[in-house]
Structure formats: C-alpha cells, structure tokens
N, C-alpha and C positions, 0 to 999 in steps of 0.2 A: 504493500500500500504506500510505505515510503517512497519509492521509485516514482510510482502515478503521480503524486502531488508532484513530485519535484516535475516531473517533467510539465504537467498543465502549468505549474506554476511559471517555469521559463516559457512556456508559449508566450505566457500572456505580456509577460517582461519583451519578448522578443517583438508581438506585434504591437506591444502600445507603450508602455511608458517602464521604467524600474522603480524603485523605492528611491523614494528622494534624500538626499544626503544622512541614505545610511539608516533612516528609522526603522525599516522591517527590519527584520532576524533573516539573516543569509541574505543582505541585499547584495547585485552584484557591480562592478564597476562602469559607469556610463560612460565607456569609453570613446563612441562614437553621438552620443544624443547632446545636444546643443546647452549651453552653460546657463543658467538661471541671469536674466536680463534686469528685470526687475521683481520685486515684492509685493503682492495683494495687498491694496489698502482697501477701507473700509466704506461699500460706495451701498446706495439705497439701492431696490429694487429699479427703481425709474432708471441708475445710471449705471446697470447693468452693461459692459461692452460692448458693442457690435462684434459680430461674429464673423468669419470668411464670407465673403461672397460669391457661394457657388457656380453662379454663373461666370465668372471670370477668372475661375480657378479652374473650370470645366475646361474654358479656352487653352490656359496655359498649360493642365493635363497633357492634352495633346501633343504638344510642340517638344516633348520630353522624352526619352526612350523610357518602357516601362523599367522598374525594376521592383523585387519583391516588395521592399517596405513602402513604396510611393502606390501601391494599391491601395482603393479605396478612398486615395486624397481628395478633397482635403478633411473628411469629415471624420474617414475611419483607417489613413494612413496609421503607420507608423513616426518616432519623434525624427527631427529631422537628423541629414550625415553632415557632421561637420565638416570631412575631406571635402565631398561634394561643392558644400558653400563655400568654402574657405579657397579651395583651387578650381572649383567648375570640373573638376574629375574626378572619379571613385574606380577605385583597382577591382573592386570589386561586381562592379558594373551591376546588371541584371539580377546578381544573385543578393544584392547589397539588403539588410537586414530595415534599413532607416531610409527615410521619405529624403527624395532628392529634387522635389519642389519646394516651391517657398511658402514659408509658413510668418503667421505675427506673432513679435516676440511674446516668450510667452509670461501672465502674469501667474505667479507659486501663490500659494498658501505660503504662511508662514511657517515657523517651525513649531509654535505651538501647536498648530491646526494639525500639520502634514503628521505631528505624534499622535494626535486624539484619533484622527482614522483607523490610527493600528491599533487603540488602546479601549475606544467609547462601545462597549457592545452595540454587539450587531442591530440588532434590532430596530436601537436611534439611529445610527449612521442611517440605515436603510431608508427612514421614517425622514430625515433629515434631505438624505440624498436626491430619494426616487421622482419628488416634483421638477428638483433641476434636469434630473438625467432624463426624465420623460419629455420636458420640454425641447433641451437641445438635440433630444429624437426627434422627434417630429420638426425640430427647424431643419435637418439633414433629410428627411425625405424617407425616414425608415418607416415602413408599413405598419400598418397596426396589427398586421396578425404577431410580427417580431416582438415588437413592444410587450404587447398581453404575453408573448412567450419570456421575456426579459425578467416583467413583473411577477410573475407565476414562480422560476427558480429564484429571485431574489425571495420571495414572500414567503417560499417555504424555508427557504433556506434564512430568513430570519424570526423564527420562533423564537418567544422570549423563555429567559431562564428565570427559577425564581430567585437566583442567589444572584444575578445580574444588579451592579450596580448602576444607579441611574445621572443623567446630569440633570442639570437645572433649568428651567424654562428659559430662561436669561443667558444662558451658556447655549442652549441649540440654538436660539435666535441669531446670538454671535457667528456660531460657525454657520449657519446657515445665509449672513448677509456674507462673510468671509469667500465661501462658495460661491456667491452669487458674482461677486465681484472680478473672480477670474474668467481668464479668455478660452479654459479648459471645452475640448470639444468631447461630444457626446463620446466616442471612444475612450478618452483619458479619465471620464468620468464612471465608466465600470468599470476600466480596470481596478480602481481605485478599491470597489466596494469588492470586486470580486476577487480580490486578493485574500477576502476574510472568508470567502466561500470554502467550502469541502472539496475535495475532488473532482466529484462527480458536476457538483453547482458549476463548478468554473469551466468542465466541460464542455458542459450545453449552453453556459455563455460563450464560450469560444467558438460555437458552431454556428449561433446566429450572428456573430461577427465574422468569421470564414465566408460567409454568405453574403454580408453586405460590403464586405470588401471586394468580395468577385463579381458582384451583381454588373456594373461596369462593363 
C-alpha cells in the first residue's frame, strides 16, 4: 500500500504543483517549477484576480510544440520550466515534465496558510476549499458531470472525525479571503486538497484530471 501512495502521490506532484517550501512530509525538490514572485495579500471577495484568458492563451497554445507538462494549459497544465523561460529551450523537449507557455506570476499563500492545508482537518479544508475550486471549474470550462465527480470523492473522502480538532469561525474566514486572493488555477487548487486524500481518492482525482488535460 506504501508503494500506491507514493506513486499517486508523485503523479500528482508531477502534473501540478509540489509542496511548497518544504511543509508536507517527503516534499521533493522544485527543481524545474518557477520561484515564488510575490506573497498573497489580503484582498475582499470583489478584488478577487483576474484569471488567464483562455481565449488568448488558446491562440498562443498553438504557436508552441506540445510537450507533456504544457497539456491542458493554461487551466490544467503543469507549473511552469524555468530552462524553457529562462533560454527559450528545454533538453528535454516533448517529454518535459513542466508547462512551457507563459503563465502570471504567481501569487502563494503565505506560510502560515501553505502549513494549515497540511495540518487543518480534512473536513474544513474541504468545507473551506470546495466553493473556490468549484468556481475556478467552471470558469475553465470543466463539465458538470466532472465537477459532481470531483465533489463526490472529495465528500466522501472528507468525513468528519470525532476526535478532529476544529478552527474558529474567524480563522476559516481568514484563510478562506487568503485563498480567495491568489491567482491559483483550478488544477493547483486540488492538488492542494488532494494531497490529504487516500490513495485510492487521489486516484480518481487524477483520472478526471488525465481527462481534462487530454480533452484538447
């Protein structure tokens, strides 16, 4: 069972984002994913980001040789290859692991934030998460049968515990404006939660992502 996790668990590292400056347990090194530009600050709902605009990222898609991690861009790529940006070439070409389009920089949680993911039971995070991640679905064009599939393994896969401790109304609010504030696209946004998933959960979210990456 040790072997499965680990390996869904690098999928998911591989197709979307790793642990950020180290806070999971066996994070690995971001050797190729693009260096933290600036810090989430604290913005209302109303001044939420603007997001990619697909249709001009659709254009620029094209003009680009594929390669593995730029599937799906720009909503459910991979983070970006720093070779790529940095000299306009990747050795690695087609088989390359990381999005070799252009992305906006991007804005992090903090470090308080980026701990409480790994630390806040499942349950909140979910509770906390699922209205952002459903919305930035649907602003990418993912179908509703996916979504309700998305909802369905998060939902079971967060049943509460009774010995679960809880945060404070005023503490989800926080991380919940916190969330709201970054430029995080629907992809980066379960990896996040399904990192806390089981095996089997991160699976079947890796399948309806394998999917919308290929849809394309």
């Amino acid at each position: 069972m040790t072997r499965i996790v680990a390996r869904v668990r690098f999928s998911f590292l591989e197709f979307f984002e790793e642990a950020e400056d180290g806070v999971a347990a066996g994070s690995r090194t971001r050797a190729f994913s693009a260096p933290p530009l600036r810090s989430a600050t604290l913005l209302s709902c109303a001044e939420e980001p603007m997001l990619l605009d697909p249709a001009k990222e659709s254009k620029e898609s094209t003009e680009l040789v594929r390669n593995r991690g730029s599937e799906g861009h720009p909503f459910f790529c991979a983070r970006p290859c720093i070779r790529y940006h940095a000299s306009g070439t990747c050795q690695l070409g087609s088989s390359c692991g990381f999005c070799h389009h252009v992305h906006e920089p991007e804005i992090k949680l903090d470090k308080r934030h980026r701990a409480a993911v790994h630390t806040m039971p499942l349950p909140e995070l979910f509770e906390i998460m699922w209205p952002l991640l459903e919305r930035r679905a649907r602003d990418a064009g993912v179908s509703e049968a996916d979504i309700q599939e998305m909802y369905q393994v998060l939902s079971n896969e967060s049943q509460p515990s009774v010995n679960a401790r809880t945060m404070t109304s005023r503490a989800k609010q926080n991380f919940r404006q916190m969330l709201r504030s970054t430029n995080k696209k629907m992809s980066m946004l379960l990896s996040m939660i399904a990192g806390r998933c089981s095996a089997d959960g991160q699976e079947q979210l890796l399948d309806v992502l394998r999917r919308l990456r290929s849809r394309d």
